[in-house]
C-alpha positions, 0 to 999 in steps of 0.5 A: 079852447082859446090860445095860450101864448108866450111873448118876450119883450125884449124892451130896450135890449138886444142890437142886430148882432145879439138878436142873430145870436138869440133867435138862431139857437130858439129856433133851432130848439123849437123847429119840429116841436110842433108846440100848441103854444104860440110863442112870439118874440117882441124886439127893438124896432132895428131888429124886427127884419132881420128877425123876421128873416130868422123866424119866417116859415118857422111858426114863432111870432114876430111882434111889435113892442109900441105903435102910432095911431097915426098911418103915416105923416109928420110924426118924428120918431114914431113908427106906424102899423102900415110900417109894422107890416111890411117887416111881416109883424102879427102882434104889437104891445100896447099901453105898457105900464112903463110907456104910461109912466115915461110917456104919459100914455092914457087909456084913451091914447092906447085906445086909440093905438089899439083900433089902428093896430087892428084895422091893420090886422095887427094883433094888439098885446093890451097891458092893464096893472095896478102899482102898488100903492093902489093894491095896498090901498085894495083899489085893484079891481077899480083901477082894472075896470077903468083900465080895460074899460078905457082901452077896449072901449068902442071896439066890436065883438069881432074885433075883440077876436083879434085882442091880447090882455096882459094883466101885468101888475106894475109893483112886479115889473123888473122887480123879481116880486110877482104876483102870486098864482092866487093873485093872478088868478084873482085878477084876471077871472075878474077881467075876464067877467068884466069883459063878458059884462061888456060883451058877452060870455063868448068873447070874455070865454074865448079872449086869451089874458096872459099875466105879466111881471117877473115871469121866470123859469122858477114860477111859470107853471105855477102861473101859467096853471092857473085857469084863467091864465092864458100865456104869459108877457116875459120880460128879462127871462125872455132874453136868454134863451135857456130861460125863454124855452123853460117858460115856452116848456112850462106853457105848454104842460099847463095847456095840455093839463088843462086840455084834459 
């Protein structure tokens, strides 16, 4: 059964100090739990060693929350996948719909980002939504083919093994609106067939796709129950710890419901 995983984006939030102060009670609640969920906590690049120290030989994750496709050179500012790795990252976020829409990133940049990361063992969170002026305008799927279309073109089969989709609808990032669990449900069954169209049924059936935007505590399992929903890309309820281990707890019940 393909892997449920539930990754905090702490986005622009969180120095040194409070990363101390929220890793060191999540692991202390989560040690010994011996969770079928993977849990994965994505922070700032100035925080990603020390929370590696925190975390190692504890079982939670340590991702990235951007990347450059480039492994080193005269790129002021950007961090490579080789850098990801030497401060033990094993995810990284990509082609996020705000660094599409403050940087201007296209589906063939994340593209890009995407095979590097891979080439790098990394293993790339690939963020697909539609906004929502193109819902209302009953364009979601057009805007999800060409958006999945564009960031796992060129890939093989075996490197689609190693790739993470987050459908987040934009319209229900940071705005307390989410997707309901039927649009979730609708949107990613419908990347999951797409994806068995452009490779094939065992890679669609074996491909983890989270949902995205406005996940709290309060609508998790509703979610995360949902049969084609495999984890969940949290956003502000991932930076308490309070309400990061409910949605944690709430992934795991469904996993295991659906395990029956």
């Amino acid at each position: 059964m393909r892997k449920m995983i539930i990754a905090g984006n702490w986005k622009m939030n969180k120095d040194i100090k409070e990363t101390f102060e929220f890793l060191l009670p999540l692991k202390n609640n989560l040690i010994g739990q011996n969770l079928s969920v993977e849990v994965v906590v994505c922070p700032p690049f100035t925080s990603l060693f020390v929370a590696f120290e925190i975390l190692k030989e504890t079982g939670i994750k340590l991702g990235a929350q951007n990347m450059f496709y480039e492994v080193e050179g005269a790129f002021t500012g950007e961090i490579s996948p080789k850098m990801l790795k030497s401060v033990k990252c094993e995810y990284v976020i990509l082609g996020h719909s705000e660094r599409r829409r403050y940087f201007g990133e296209t589906d063939e940049f994340v593209n890009r980002k995407v095979k590097r990361a891979i080439e790098f063992d990394l293993k790339p969170i690939v963020c697909v939504g539609e906004t929502l002026e193109e819902r209302e305008r009953g364009d979601t799927f057009k805007v999800l083919e060409k958006q999945v279309r564009g960031v796992l073109d060129g890939l093989t089969y075996d490197e689609m093994s190693k790739v993470v989709i987050a459908y987040e609808p934009v319209w229900a990032i940071g705005t307390g609106r989410n997707a309901t669990p039927e649009q979730a449900q609708e949107a990613q069954k419908f990347i999951r067939e797409l994806v068995a169209g452009l490779f094939n049924r065992d890679v669609a059936l074996n491909l983890t796709i989270q949902y995205g935007g406005s996940v709290t505590p309060e609508n998790a399992y509703s979610l995360l129950s949902q049969p084609d929903v495999d984890g969940a890309l949290v956003g502000g309820a991932s930076l308490k710890v309070d309400s990061f281990l409910k949605i944690i707890k709430a992934g795991e019940t469904a996993l295991i419901e659906k395990r029956n």
